[in-house]
C-alpha positions as CSV (number, residue, x, y, z in Angstrom):
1,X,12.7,34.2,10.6
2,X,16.4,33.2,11.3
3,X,18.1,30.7,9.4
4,X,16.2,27.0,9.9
5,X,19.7,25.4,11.0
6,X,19.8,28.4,13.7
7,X,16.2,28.0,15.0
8,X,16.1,24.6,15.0
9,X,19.9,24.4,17.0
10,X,18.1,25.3,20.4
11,X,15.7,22.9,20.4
12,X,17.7,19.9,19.6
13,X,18.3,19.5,23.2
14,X,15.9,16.8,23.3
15,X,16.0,13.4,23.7
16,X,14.9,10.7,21.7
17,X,13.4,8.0,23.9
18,X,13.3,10.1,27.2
19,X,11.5,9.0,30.6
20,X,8.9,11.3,32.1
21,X,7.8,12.3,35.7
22,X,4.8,14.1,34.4
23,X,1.3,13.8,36.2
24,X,0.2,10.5,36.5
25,X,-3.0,9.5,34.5
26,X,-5.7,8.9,36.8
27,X,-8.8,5.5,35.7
28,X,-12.4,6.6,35.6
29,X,-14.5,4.7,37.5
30,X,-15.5,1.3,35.5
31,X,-14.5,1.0,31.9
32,X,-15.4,3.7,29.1
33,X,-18.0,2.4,26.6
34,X,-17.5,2.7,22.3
35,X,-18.7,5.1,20.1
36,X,-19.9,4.3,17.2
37,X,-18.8,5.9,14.2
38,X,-21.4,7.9,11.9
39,X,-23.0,5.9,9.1
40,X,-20.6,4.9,6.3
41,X,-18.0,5.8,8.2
42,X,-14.5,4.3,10.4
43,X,-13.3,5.8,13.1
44,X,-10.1,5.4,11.9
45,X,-10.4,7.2,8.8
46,X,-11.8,10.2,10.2
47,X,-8.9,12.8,10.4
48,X,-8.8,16.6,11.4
49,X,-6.0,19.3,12.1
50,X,-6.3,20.4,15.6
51,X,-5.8,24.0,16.9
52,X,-2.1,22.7,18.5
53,X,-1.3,22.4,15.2
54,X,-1.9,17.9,15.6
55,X,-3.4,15.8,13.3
56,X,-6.1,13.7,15.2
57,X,-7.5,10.7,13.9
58,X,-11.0,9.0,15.6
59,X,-13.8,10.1,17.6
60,X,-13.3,14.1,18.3
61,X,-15.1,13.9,21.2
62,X,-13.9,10.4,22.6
63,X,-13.7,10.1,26.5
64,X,-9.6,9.1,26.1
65,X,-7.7,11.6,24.2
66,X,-3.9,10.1,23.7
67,X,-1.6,12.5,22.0
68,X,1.8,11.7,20.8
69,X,4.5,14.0,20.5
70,X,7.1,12.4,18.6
71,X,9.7,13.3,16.2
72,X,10.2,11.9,12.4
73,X,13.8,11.4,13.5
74,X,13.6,9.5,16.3
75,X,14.5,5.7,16.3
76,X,12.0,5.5,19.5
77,X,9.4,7.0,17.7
78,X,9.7,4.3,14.5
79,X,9.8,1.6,17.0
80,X,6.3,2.7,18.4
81,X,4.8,3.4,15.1
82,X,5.7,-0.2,13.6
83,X,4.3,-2.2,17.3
84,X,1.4,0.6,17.6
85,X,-0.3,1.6,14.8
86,X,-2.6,-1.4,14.2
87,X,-3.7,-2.7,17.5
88,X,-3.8,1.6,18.5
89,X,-6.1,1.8,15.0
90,X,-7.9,-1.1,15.4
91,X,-8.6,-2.4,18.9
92,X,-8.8,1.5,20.6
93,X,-9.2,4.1,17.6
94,X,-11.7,2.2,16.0
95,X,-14.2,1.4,19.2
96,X,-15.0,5.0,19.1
97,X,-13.5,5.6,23.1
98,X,-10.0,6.7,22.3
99,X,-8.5,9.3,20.0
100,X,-4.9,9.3,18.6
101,X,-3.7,12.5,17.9
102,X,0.1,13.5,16.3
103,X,2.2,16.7,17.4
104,X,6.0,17.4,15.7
105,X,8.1,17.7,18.2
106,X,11.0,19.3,16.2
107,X,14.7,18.0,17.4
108,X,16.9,18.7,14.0
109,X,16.4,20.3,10.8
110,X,15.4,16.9,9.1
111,X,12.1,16.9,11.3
112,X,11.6,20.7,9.8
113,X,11.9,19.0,6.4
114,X,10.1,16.2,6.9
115,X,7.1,17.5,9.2
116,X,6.9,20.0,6.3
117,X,6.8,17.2,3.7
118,X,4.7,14.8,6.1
119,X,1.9,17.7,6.6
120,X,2.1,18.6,3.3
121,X,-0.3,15.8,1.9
122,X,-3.6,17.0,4.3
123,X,-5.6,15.2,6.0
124,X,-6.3,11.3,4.7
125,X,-2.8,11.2,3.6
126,X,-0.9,12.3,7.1
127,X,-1.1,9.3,8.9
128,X,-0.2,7.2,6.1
129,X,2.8,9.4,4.9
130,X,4.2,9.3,9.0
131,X,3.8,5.4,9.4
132,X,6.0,5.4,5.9
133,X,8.6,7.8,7.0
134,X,9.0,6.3,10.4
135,X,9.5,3.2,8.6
136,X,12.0,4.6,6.4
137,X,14.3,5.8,9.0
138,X,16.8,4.1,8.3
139,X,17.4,4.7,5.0
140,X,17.3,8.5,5.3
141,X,20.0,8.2,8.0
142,X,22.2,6.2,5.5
143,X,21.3,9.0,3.0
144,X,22.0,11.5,5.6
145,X,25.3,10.2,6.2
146,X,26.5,9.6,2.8
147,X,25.8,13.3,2.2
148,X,27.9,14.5,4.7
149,X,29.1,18.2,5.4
150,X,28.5,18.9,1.9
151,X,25.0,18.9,2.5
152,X,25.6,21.2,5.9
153,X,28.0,23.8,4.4
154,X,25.4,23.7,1.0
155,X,22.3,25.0,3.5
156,X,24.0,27.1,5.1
157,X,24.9,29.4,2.3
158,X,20.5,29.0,1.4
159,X,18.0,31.3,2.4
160,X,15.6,30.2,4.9
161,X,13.5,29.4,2.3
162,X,15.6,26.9,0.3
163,X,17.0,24.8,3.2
164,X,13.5,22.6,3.9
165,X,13.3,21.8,0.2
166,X,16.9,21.2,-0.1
167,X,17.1,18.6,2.6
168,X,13.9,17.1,1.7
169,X,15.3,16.4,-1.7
170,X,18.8,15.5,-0.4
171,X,17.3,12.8,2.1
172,X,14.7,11.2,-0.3
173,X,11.3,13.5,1.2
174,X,10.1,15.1,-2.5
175,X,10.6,11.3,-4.3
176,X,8.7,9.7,-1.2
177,X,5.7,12.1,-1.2
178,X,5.3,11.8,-4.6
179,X,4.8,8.1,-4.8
180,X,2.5,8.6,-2.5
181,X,0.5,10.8,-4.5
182,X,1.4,14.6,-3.6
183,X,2.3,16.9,-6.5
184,X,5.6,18.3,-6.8
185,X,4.8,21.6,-7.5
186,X,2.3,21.4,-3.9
187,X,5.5,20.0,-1.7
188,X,7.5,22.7,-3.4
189,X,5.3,25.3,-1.5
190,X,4.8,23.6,1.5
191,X,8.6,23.4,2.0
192,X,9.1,27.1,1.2
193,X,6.6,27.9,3.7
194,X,9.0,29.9,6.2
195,X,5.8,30.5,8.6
196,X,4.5,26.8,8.8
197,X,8.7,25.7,9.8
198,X,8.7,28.5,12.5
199,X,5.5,27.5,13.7
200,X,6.5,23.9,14.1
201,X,9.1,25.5,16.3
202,X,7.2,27.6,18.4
203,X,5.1,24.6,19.0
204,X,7.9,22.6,19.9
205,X,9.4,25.3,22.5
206,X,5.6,25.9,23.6
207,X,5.2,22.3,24.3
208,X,8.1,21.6,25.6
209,X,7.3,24.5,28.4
210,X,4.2,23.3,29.3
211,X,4.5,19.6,29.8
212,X,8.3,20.0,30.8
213,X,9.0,17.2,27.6
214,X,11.8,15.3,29.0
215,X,12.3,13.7,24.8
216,X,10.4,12.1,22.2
217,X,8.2,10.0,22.3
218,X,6.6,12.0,24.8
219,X,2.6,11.0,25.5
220,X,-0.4,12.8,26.7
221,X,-3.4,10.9,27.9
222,X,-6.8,13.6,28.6
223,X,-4.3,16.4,29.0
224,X,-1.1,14.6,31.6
225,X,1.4,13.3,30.5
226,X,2.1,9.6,30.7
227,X,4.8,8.8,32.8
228,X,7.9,6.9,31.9
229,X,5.8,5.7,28.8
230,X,7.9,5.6,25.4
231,X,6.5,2.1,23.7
232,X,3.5,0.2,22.8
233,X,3.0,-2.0,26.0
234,X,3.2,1.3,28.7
235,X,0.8,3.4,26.5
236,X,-1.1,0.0,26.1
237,X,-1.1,-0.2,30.0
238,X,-2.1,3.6,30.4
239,X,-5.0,3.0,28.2
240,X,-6.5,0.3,30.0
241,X,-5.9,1.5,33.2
242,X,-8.4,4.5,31.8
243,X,-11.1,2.4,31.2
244,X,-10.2,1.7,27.2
């Protein structure tokens, strides 16, 4: 694997907030009925790992399948985490007939680090940890900032295996995850895995192929892409219009 400041510099090409002119989501006929969840259970708090390498929380076999691909750095992508996530948890998620599911799309070597640190904590903890870091966003910036090119020339003299956790712990990542629960020494290894950071780039380059991403947030809804959709009320809209 090359160098993560090297991989990652050819995908940064990206936008944050982009338009899209993908295929435009066609309704069902009538409106899509709920699902109930299994007994003892919510569909909000059922969470799996998809083979696209998402994290999908709600009914796995729903009728309206909504995938995000956003990016941990994106100022677009905070903004729709803190208007979405409830009324996407509680009024669609939780009726059983939609399904959120979460794809990195990797623009800088921060999202390397933090997708790393985000994924790190499995399953029940992902969403949590990604509404927290989007919410955080801010402060990481400021912290990115204040480091300046001491932090850049400092990983670039690392091994590929050293930059993740070194920018994780410059930007605040380790000390977050741990409050939240994840060991150390478990974040340690998931941001020295060189294979799980190269294969959040190949998914990013794959998926950027296939649905011709014009930027983050970029949404799918059953597969197509949701045109000119990067907030709350247009993936709100594209919902409905599908019968949720």
């Amino acid at each position: 694997m090359r160098t993560l400041l090297i991989t990652v510099s050819a995908l940064a090409l990206a936008a944050c907030g982009g338009d899209s002119d993908g295929n435009v989501v066609t309704a069902p006929a009538g409106s899509v009925e709920n699902v109930a969840a299994p007994a003892g259970q919510n569909w909000t708090e059922v969470v799996e790992r998809t083979p696209e390498g998402g994290f999908r929380m709600g009914n796995p076999d729903a009728p309206l399948k909504l995938v995000e691909y956003g990016s941990r750095s994106c100022p677009a992508c905070a903004n729709f985490s803190e208007t979405a996530s409830e009324p996407l948890k509680q009024q669609y998620v939780a009726s059983g007939k939609v399904s959120f599911e979460y794809r990195d799309f990797i623009r800088s070597p921060l999202d390397i680090s933090a997708s790393l640190v985000g994924q790190c904590g499995g399953t029940a903890a992902f969403f949590p940890m990604l509404e927290g870091m989007m919410a955080d966003q801010t402060a990481v910036f400021e912290r990115l900032e204040a480091a300046g090119e001491g932090l850049q020339a400092q990983l670039q003299g690392m091994p590929p295996a050293q930059q993740a956790g070194a920018l994780a712990d410059a930007l605040g990542y380790v000390e977050f995850a741990k409050a939240r629960g994840v060991p150390e020494p478990q974040l340690r290894q998931c941001l020295a895995d060189t294979n799980a950071a190269q294969a959040l780039a190949d998914g990013t380059q794959s998926a950027a192929q296939e649905y011709n991403l014009p930027g983050t947030p970029t949404f799918l809804l059953n597969g197509k892409v949701v045109p000119n959709a990067v907030a709350w009320p247009q993936v709100e809209q594209a919902l409905k219009a599908a019968g949720a």
